[in-house]
N, C-alpha and C positions, 0 to 999 in steps of 0.2 A: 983156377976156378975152384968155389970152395964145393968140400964135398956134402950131399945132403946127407940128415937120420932120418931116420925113422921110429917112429917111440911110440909104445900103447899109453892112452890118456883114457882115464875113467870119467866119463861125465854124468851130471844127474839124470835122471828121466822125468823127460817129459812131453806132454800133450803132441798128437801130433795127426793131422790129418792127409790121409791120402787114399789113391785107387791102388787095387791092385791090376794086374794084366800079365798075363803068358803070353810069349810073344818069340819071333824068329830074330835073330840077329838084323838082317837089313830092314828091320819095323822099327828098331829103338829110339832110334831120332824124332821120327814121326810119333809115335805112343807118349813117348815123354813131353814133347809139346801139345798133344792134346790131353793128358795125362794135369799138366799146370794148370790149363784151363778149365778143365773139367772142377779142379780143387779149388783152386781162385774163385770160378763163376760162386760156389756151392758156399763157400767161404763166408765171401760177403753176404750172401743172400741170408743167412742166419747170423752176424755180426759177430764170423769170428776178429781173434786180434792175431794176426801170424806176428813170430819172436822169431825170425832166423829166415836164413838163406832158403829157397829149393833142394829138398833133398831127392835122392833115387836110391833106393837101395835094391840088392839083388840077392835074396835071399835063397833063388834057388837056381840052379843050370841045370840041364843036361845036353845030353847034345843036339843042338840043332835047338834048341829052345830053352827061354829064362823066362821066371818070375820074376816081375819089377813091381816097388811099390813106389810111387810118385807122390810128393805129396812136400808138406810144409810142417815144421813147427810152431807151436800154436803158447800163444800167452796162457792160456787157460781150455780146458776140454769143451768140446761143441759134440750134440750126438751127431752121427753121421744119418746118410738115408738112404742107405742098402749096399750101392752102388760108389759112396763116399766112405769110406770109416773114417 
């Protein structure tokens, strides 16, 4: 079986829209699915052009509770509207 690495990649930044939400461990599934949608509906509705995959990032823990921000990479910046960044 071969073995896997693992290796830091630097990428460019860029545009990217999503929700944020504080949330418990057994909410993640569920928040993150309404989390796409929320982006997606909001997305289109202003012509964004998403460049990439669904991302989640998790910029904060503690215990018993994380910050997740849900959201997509974006061709170009769209403003958000409140609730969207």
């Amino acid at each position: 079986m071969p073995t896997s690495s693992i290796a830091r990649k630097t990428i460019d930044a860029r545009p990217f829209l999503f929700v944020r939400r504080r949330v418990a461990p057994p909410e993640i599934a569920n928040t993150i699915g309404e989390g796409f949608g929320t982006v997606m509906g909001y997305g289109h509705s202003v012509g964004a052009v998403f460049a990439g995959r669904p991302v989640t990032r998790y910029p904060e823990m503690s215990p018993g509770m994380m910050t997740l921000e849900i959201g997509f990479p974006l061709a170009a910046p769209v403003a958000g509207n409140g609730a969207v960044e």
